[in-house]
C-alpha positions in Angstrom: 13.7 -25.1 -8.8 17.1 -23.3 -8.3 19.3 -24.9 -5.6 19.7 -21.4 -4.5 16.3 -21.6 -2.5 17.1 -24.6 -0.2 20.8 -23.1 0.5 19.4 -20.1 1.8 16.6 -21.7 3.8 19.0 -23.6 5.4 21.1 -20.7 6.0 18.2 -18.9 7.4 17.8 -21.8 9.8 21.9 -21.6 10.9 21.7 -17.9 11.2 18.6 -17.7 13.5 20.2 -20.8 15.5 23.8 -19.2 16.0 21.5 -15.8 17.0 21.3 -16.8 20.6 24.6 -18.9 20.9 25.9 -15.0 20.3 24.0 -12.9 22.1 21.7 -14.7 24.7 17.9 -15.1 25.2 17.0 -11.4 25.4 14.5 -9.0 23.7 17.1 -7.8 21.4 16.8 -11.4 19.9 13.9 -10.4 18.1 15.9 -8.0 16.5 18.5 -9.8 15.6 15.8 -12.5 13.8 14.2 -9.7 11.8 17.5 -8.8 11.0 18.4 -11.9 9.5 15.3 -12.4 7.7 15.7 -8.8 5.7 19.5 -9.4 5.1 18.2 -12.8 3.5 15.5 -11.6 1.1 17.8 -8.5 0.1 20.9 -10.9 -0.8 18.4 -13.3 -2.9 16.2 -10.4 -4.4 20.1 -8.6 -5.3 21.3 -11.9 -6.5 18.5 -12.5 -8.8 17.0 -9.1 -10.2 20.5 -6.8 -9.1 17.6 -4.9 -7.1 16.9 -4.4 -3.4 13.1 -3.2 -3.4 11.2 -0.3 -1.7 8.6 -2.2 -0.4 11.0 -4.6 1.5 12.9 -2.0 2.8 10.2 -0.1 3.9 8.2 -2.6 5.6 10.9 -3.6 7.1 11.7 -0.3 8.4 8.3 -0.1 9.9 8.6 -2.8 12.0 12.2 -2.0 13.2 10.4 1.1 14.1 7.9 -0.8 15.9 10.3 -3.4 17.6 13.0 -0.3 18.9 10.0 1.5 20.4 9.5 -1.8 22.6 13.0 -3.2 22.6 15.4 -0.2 23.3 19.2 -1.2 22.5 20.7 2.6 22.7 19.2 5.9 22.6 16.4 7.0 20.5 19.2 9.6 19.2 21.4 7.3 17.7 19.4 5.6 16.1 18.3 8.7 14.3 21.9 9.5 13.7 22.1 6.2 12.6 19.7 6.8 9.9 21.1 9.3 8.8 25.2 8.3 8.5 23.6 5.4 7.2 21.9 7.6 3.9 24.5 10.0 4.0 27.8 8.5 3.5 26.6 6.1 0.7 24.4 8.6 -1.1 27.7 10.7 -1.2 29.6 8.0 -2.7 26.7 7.7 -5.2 27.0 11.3 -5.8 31.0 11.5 -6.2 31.3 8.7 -8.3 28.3 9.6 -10.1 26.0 6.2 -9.6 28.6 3.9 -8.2 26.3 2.5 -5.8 22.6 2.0 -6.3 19.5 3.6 -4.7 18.4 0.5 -3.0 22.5 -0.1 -1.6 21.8 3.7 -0.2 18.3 3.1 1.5 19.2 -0.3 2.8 22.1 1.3 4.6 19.7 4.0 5.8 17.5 1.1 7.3 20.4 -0.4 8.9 22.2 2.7 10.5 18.5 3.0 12.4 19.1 -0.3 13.4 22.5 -0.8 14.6 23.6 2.9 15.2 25.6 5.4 13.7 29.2 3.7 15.0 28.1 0.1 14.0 26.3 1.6 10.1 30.3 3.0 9.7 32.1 -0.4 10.4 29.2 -2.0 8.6 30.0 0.6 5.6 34.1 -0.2 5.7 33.3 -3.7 6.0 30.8 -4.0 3.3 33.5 -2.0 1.0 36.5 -4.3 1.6 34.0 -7.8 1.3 32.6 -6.1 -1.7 36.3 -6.1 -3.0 37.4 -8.4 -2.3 33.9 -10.3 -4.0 34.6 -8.5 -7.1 38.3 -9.5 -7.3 37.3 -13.3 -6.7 34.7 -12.8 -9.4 37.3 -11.2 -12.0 39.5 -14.0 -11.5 37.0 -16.6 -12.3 35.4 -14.4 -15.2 32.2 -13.7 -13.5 33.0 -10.0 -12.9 33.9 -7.8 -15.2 35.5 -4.1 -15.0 33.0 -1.6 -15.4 30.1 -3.9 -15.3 27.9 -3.2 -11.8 27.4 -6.8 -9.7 25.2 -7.3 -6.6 26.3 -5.0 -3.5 23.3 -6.2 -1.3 25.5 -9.6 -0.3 28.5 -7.8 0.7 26.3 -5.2 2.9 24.4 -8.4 4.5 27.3 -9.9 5.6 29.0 -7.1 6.9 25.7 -5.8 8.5 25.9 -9.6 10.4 29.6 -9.1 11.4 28.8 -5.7 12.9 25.7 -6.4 14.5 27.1 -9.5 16.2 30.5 -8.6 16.6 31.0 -4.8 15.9 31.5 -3.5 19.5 34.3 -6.1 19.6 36.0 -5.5 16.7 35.5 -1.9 17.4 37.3 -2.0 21.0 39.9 -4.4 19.4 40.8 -1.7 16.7 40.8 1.3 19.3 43.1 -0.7 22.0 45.8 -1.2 18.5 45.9 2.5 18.4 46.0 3.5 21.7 
């Protein structure tokens, strides 16, 4: 059995305990866990295959769906909007640099702009881009990446997705009080 399994199983377990150290015992917990659990099976299944399926995606979708119709964290509109900054921008940069990101990279961000919102599915996006970078830099240096050759997005999109979910409104505020 690959080590990879029991790493991520015991990430998993971290994740879902640092959940309500960071944001309390509320509904939106149950959120956050099924959150967590997608992010993991789309970084192994990315890892492994270089492919982030449908059917994941979609019953995922479905039961963040479900879980927002019960557990409200903003507006029914921007989540919507959400959904669709979070196909838009990617399938554009799909489109301009003519398959530069993958359909699965586009449709997971989709699923995720419905879940965190159309402000947090934008930091997600810049953040994914510069982890994604900085991944495939790393992995150049070590002769694991190479120019021209397509790697695994789906990691650099889970962890950013994390960073903005957890942390976004903070690093968001953070950003506009440096400007202003």
């Amino acid at each position: 059995m690959s080590p990879i399994y029991p790493l991520f199983e015991l990430l998993t377990a971290v994740l879902f305990v640092l959940a309500p150290f960071l944001m309390g015992w509320t509904y939106e917990l149950v959120i956050a866990w099924t959150l967590i659990s997608m992010l993991i099976i789309i970084v192994i299944t990315d890892i492994h295959y270089m492919l982030i399926p449908n059917k994941i995606l979609l019953f995922f979708f479905l039961l963040f769906i479900f879980e927002r119709f019960f557990i409200p964290y903003q507006t029914l509109p921007n989540h919507l909007i959400g959904l669709a900054v979070g196909f838009a921008i990617p399938a554009l940069v799909a489109l301009l640099s003519k398959g530069g990101m993958g359909g699965g990279d586009i449709k997971l961000f989709a699923v995720l702009g419905f879940v965190l919102g159309w402000k947090m599915v934008i930091l997600t996006f810049f953040l994914s881009s510069l982890i994604g970078m900085m991944a495939a830099l790393i992995g150049m240096l070590f002769g694991k990446v190479k120019r021209g050759v397509p790697f695994p997005f789906g990691p650099s999109i889970a962890v950013a997705a994390l960073i903005g979910y957890f942390a976004g409104e903070q690093i968001l505020n953070l950003y506009f009080s440096l400007l202003f």
